[in-house]
C-alpha positions, 0 to 999 in steps of 0.5 A, spaced: 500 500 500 503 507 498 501 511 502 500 519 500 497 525 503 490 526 500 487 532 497 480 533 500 476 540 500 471 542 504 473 543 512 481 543 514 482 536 518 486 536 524 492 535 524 496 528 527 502 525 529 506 519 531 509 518 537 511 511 540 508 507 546 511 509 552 517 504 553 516 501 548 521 501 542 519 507 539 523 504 531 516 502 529 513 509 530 519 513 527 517 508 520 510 510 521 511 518 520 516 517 515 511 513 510 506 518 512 510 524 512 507 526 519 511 529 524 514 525 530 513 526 537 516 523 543 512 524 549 504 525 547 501 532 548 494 533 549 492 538 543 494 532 537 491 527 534 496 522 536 497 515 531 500 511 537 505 505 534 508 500 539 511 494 538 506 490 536 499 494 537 497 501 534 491 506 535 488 513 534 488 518 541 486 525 542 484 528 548 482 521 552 479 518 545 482 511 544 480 509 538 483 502 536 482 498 529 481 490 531 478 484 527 479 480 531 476 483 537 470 480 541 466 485 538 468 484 531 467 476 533 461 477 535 458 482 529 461 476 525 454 472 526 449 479 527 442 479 524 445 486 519 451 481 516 445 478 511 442 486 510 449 487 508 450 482 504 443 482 500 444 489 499 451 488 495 448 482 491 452 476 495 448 469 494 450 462 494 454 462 487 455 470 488 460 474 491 461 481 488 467 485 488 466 491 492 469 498 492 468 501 499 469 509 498 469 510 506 473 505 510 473 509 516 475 502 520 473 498 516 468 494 519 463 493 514 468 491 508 470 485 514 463 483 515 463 483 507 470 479 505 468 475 511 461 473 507 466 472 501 467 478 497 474 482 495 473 488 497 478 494 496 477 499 503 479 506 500 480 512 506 482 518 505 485 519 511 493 517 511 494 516 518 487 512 519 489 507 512 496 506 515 491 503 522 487 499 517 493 496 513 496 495 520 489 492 522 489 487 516 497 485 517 495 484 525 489 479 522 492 475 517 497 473 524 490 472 528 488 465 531 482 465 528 481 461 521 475 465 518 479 472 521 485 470 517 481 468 511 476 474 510 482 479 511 486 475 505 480 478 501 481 486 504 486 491 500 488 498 503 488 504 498 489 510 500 487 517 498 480 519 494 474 515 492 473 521 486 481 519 484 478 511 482 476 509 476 472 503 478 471 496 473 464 494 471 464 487 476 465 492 482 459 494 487 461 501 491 459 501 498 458 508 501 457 510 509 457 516 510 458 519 517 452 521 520 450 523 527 445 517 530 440 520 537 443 513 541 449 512 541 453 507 545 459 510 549 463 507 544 460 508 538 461 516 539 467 515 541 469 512 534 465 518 531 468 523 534 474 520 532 472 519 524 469 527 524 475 529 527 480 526 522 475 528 516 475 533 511 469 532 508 463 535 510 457 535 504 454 528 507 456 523 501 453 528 496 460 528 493 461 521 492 455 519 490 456 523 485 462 521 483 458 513 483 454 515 478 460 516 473 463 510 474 462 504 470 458 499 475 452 497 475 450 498 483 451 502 488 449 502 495 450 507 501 448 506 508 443 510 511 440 513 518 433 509 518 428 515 517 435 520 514 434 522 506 435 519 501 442 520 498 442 524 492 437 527 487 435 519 483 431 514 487 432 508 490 431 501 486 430 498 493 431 499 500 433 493 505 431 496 512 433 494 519 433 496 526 436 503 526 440 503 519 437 502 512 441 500 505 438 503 499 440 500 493 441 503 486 441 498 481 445 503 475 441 499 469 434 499 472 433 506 472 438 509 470 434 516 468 430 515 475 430 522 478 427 523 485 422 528 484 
């Protein structure tokens, strides 16, 4: 994975730094800014979004937010077998014989491009975010390592890029996934922290309507973006289909179904 500073308009993200883990050997850390072009701190200082690199752990911090990427965590094993995987999976198209490749646009970390390649299909994690591709690239390293057979088997079939979606030119065999940051009225504790963090990290601010866009030019027959139970519908055109579950929903756009559909 090359990993380059992305180009993003809208609102300036904060900036991030790299420092070690304390007592640890700090070799890791010091690679780690030098690949991301970032500057190396030492000893943490509370006003920084720090990439925090040990020896054999990494994860994002700012002002007593912790944020770690793990695909084999007790979380990550128990969504493995969650009631939304099926939604997931019906939404971009997998079936028995069926395992469509996947262009998800916003990584961010990365757990629902793991619920997809644990159902079978490849998919291509695109975050524009340096520092937070670095952490999933590591995550997925981290994963092929895991003594988990289905963990190591569904991270063979995750690939990191790093930069813009708009920047891609996507092939006719690919499904883009779009889920965009939204805000949720509940929230555990855990999952505000995590889009705090992801906000934080973020230069974008249009809610997806650049990306969906940028979809619609591409060559690809179906888009699908995740969206809030009772939000909008993204972008001008309409749904072909719409697979709800409890808080979230998938809206389907089949590209050749209605192509000149537009939402009136």
């Amino acid at each position: 994975m090359q990993i380059t500073p992305s180009q993003v308009s809208g609102r300036t993200a904060r900036q991030v730094v790299v420092r070690p883990v304390l007592g640890e050997s700090p070799l890791r850390a010091r690679e780690a800014a030098a690949q991301l072009a970032l500057p190396y701190h030492p000893v943490s200082r509370s006003d920084d979004i720090e990439l925090v690199v040990g020896e054999t752990s990494a994860w994002l911090e700012t002002a007593g937010l912790k944020v770690a990427i793990r695909f084999d965590s007790a979380a990550m094993l128990h969504r493995r077998h969650g009631g939304q995987n099926e939604l997931l999976g019906r939404a971009v198209g997998v079936k028995n014989d069926r395992h469509p490749v996947v262009f998800d646009a916003t990584g961010g970390l990365g757990r629902d491009a793991f619920v997809l390649a644990d159902l079978g299909c490849r998919v291509t994690l695109c975050e524009q975010t340096p520092a937070l591709a670095w952490l999933l690239q590591d995550a997925i390293l981290c994963a092929q390592v895991s003594r988990y057979d289905a963990v190591r088997d569904a991270v063979e079939r995750m690939t990191v890029c790093s930069g813009q979606s708009e920047a891609q030119s996507l092939h006719a065999a690919t499904v883009i996934y779009i889920d965009p940051m939204f805000p949720e009225r509940k929230k555990a504790a855990a999952v505000k922290k995590e889009a705090m963090m992801l906000q934080y990290l973020s230069a974008s601010h249009d809610g997806g309507e650049s990306l969906m866009a940028w979809a619609w030019q591409q060559a690809i027959d179906r888009i699908v973006v995740k969206r809030p139970l009772k939000a909008p519908v993204l972008g001008e055109r309409k749904a072909s289909f719409t697979l709800s579950g409890k808080s979230v929903r998938f809206d389907v756009f089949v590209r050749n179904a209605h192509s000149t559909s537009v939402q009136q």
